[in-house]
Backbone as JSON, one array per atom type, in Angstrom:
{
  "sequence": "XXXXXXXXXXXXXXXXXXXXXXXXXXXXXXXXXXXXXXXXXXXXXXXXXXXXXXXXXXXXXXXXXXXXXXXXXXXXXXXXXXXXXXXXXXXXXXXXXXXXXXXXXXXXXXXXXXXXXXXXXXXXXXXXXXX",
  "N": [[0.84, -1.19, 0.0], [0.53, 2.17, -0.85], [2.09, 5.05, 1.1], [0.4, 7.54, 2.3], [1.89, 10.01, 2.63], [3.41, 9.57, 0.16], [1.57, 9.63, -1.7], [0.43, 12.42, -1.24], [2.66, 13.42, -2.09], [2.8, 13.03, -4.88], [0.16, 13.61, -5.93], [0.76, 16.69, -5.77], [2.59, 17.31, -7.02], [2.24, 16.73, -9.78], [-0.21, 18.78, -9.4], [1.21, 21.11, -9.77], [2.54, 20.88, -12.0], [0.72, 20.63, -13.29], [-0.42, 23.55, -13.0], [1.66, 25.0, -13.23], [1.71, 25.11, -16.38], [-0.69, 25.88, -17.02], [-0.65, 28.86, -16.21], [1.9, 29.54, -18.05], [0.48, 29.1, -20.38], [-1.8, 30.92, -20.15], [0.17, 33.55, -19.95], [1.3, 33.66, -22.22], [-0.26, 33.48, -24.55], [-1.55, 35.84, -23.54], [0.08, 37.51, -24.34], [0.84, 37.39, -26.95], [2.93, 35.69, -28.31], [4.85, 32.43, -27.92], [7.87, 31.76, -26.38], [10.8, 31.11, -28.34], [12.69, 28.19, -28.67], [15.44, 27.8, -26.8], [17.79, 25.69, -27.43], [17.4, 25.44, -29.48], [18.01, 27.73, -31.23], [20.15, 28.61, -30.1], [22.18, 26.24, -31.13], [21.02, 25.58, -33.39], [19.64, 23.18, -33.67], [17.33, 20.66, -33.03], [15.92, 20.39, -29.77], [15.27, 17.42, -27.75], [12.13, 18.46, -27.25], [11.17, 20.28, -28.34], [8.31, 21.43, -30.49], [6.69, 20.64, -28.16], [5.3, 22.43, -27.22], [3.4, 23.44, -29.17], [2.29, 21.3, -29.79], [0.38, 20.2, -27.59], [-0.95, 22.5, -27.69], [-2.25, 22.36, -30.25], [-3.5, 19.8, -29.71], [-5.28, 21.12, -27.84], [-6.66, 22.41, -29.53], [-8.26, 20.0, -30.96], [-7.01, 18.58, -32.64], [-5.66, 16.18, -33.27], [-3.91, 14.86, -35.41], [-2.34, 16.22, -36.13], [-1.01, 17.51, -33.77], [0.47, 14.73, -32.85], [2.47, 15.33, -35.06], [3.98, 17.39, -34.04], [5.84, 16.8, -31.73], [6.59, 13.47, -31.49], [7.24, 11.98, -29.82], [7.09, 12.85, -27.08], [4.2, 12.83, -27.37], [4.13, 10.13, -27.41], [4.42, 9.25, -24.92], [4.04, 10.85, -22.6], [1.34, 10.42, -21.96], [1.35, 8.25, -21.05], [3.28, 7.93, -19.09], [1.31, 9.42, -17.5], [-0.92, 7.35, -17.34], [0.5, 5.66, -15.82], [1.37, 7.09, -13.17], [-1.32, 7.35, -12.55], [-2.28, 5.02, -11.75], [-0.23, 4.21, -10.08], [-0.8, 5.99, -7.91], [-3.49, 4.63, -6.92], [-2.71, 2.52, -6.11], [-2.89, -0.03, -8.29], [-2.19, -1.88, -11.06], [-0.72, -4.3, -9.08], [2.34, -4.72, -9.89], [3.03, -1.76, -10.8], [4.23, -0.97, -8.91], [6.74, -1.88, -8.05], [10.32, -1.11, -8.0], [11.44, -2.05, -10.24], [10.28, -1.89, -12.45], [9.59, 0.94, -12.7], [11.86, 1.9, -12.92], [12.66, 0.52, -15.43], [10.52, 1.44, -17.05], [11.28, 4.45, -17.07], [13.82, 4.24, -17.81], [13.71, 3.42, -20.69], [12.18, 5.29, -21.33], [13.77, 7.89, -21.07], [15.78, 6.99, -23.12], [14.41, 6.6, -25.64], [13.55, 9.16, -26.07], [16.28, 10.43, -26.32], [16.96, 8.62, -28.56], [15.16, 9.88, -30.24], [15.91, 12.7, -30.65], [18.22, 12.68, -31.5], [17.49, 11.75, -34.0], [15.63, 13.21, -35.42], [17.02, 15.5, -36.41], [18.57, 14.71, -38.55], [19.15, 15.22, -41.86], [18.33, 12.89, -43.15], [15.86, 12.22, -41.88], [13.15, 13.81, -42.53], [10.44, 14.13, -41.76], [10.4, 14.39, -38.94], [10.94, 16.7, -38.32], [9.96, 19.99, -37.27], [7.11, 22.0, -38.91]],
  "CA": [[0.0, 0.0, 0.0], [1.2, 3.32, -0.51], [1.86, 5.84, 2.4], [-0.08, 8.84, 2.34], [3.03, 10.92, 2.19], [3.68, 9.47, -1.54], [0.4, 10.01, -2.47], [-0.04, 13.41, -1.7], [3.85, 14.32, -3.12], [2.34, 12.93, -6.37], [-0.45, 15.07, -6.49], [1.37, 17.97, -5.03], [4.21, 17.36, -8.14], [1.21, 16.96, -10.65], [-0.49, 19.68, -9.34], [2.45, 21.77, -9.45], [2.72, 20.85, -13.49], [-0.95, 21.47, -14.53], [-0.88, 24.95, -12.72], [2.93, 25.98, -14.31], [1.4, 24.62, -17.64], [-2.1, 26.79, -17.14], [0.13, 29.72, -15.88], [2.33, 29.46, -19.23], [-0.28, 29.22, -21.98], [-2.7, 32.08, -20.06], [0.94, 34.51, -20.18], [2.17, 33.87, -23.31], [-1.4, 33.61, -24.86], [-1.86, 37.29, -23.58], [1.49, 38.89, -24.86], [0.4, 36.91, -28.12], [3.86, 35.01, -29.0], [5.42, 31.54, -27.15], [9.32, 32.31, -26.29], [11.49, 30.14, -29.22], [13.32, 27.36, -27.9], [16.83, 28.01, -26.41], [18.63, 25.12, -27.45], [17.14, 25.99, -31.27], [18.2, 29.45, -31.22], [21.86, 28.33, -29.72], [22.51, 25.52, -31.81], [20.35, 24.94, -34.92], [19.7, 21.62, -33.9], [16.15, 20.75, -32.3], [15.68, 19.84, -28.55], [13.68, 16.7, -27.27], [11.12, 19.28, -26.1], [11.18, 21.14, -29.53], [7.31, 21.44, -30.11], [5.6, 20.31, -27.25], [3.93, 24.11, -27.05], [2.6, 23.83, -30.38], [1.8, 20.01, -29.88], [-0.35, 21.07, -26.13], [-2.28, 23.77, -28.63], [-3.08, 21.42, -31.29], [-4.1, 19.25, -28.87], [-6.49, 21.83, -27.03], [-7.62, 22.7, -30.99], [-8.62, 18.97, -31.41], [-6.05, 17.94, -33.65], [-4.4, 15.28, -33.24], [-2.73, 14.47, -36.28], [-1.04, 17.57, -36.09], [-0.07, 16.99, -32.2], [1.76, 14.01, -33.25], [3.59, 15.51, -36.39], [5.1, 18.52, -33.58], [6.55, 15.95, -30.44], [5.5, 12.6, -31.45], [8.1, 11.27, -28.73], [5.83, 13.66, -25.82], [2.66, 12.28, -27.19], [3.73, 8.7, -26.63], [5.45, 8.6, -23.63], [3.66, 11.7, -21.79], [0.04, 9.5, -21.5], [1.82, 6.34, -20.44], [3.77, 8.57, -17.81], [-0.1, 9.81, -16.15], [-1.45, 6.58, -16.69], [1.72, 5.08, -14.86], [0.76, 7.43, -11.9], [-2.86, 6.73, -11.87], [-2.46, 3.52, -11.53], [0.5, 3.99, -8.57], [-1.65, 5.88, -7.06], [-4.22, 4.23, -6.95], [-2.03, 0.82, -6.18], [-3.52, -0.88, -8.98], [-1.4, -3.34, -11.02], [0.35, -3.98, -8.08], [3.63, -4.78, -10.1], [3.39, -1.37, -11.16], [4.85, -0.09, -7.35], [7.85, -2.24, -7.78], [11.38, -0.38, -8.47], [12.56, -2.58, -11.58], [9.09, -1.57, -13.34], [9.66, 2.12, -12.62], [13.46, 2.0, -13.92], [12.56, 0.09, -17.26], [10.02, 2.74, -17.67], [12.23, 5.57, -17.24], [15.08, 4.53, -19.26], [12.86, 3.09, -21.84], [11.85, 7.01, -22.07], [15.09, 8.8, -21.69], [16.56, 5.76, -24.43], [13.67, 6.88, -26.73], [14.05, 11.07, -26.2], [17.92, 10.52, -26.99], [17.28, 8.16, -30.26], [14.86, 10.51, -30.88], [16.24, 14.0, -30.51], [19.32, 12.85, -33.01], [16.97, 11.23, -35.31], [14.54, 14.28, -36.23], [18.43, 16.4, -36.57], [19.57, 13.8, -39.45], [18.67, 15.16, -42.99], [17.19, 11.43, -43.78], [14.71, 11.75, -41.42], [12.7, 14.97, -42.12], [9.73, 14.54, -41.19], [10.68, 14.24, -37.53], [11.3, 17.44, -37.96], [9.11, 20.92, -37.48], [7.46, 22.88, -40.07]],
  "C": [[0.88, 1.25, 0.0], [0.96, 3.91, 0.56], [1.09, 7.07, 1.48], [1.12, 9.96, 1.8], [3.4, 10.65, 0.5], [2.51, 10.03, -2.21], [0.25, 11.74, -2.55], [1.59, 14.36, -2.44], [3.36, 13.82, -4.17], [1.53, 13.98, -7.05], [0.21, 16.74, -5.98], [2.53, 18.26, -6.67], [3.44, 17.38, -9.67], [0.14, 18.34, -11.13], [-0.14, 20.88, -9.9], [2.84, 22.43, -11.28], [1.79, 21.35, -14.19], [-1.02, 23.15, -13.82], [-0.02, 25.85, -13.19], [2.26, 26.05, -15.31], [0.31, 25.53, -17.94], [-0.97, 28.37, -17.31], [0.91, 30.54, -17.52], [1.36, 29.72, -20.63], [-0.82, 30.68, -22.01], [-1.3, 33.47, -20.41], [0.93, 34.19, -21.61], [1.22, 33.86, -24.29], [-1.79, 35.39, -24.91], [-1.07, 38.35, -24.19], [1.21, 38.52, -26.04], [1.92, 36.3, -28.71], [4.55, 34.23, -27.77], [7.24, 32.02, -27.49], [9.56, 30.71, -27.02], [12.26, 28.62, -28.0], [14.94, 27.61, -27.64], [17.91, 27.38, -27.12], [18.59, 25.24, -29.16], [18.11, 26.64, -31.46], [19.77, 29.25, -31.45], [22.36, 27.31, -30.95], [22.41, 24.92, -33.16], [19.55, 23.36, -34.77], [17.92, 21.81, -32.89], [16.47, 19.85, -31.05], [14.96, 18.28, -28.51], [12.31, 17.16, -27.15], [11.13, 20.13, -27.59], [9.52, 20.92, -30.37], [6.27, 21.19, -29.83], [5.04, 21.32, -27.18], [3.33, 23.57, -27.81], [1.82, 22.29, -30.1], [0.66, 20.06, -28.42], [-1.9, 21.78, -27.35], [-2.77, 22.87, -29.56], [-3.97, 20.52, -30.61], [-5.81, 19.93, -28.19], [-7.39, 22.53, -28.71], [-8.59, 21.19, -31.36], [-7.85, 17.99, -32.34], [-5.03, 17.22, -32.9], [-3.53, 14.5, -33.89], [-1.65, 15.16, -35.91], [-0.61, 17.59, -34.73], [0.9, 16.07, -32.41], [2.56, 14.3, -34.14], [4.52, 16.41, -35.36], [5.78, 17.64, -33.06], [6.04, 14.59, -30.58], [6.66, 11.6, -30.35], [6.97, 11.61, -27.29], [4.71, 12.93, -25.95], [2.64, 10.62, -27.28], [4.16, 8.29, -24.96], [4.13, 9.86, -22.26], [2.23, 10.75, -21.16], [0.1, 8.36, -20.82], [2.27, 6.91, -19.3], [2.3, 8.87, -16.85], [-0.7, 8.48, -16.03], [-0.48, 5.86, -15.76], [0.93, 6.03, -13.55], [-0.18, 7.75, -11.6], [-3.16, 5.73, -11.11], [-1.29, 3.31, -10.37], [-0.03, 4.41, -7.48], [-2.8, 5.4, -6.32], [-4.11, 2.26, -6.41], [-2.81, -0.35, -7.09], [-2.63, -0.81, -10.54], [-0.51, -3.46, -9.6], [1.8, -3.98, -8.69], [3.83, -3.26, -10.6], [4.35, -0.29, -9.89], [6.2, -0.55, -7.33], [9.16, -1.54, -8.97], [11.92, -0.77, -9.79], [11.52, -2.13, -12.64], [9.68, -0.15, -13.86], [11.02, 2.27, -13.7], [13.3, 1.39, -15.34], [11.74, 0.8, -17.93], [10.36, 3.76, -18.11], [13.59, 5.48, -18.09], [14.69, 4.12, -19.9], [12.52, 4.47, -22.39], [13.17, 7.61, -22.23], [16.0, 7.75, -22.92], [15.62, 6.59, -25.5], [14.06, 8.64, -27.44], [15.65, 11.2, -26.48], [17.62, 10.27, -28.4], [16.49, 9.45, -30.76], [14.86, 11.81, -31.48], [17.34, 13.83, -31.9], [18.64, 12.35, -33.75], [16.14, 12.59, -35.81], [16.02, 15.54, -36.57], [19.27, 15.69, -37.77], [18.52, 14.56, -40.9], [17.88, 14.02, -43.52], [16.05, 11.55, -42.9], [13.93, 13.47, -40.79], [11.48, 15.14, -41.7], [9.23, 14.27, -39.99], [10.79, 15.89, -37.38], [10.15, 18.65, -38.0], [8.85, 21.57, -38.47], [8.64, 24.08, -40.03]]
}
């Protein structure tokens, strides 16, 4: 069984995300332009995280082709990540509470957001990449 104390740092760390995330759209919504991406800007090369904004907005437009063409790494892994902590919270699979689960989850994602960050940065594979 989980303790109480996990449970409410989950929602407390969840919380925490949907109210930055509200916070973010309602500013940058009002000034009328999302700030570029840093590691763009600096390098030429696209981030992991290179656009999840725009992929969020398509999303809240209904589109979800076009959500998966911006981050289609975010939009597989991000849904599996909440149902993962629905279901911990909730202690239901129980194998999903045990540590070797958690770790093959998590580097199963950061393994994917690596291949996938240099794969949408390779001329052969453009349409990984943003309009």
């Amino acid at each position: 069984m989980i303790k109480d104390k996990h449970k409410r740092r989950i929602l407390i760390i969840y919380t925490a995300i949907f109210v930055s995330g509200l916070l973010y759209f309602i500013v940058f919504s009002l000034i009328g332009r999302f700030p570029s991406c840093i590691f763009y800007v600096t390098t030429g090369f696209y981030c992991p995280g290179c656009g999840i904004t725009r992929m969020f907005l398509a999303l809240l437009d209904g589109d979800f082709a076009k959500a998966v063409t911006y981050n289609t790494a975010a939009m597989l892994f991000i849904p599996i990540w909440v149902i993962y902590s629905i279901c911990y919270y909730f202690n239901k699979p129980g194998f999903i509470r045990s540590t070797k689960f958690f770790y093959v989850l998590f580097y199963t994602t950061v393994s994917f957001f690596v291949i996938y960050s240099i794969l949408r940065n390779i001329p052969g594979f453009m349409f990984l990449q943003l309009d």
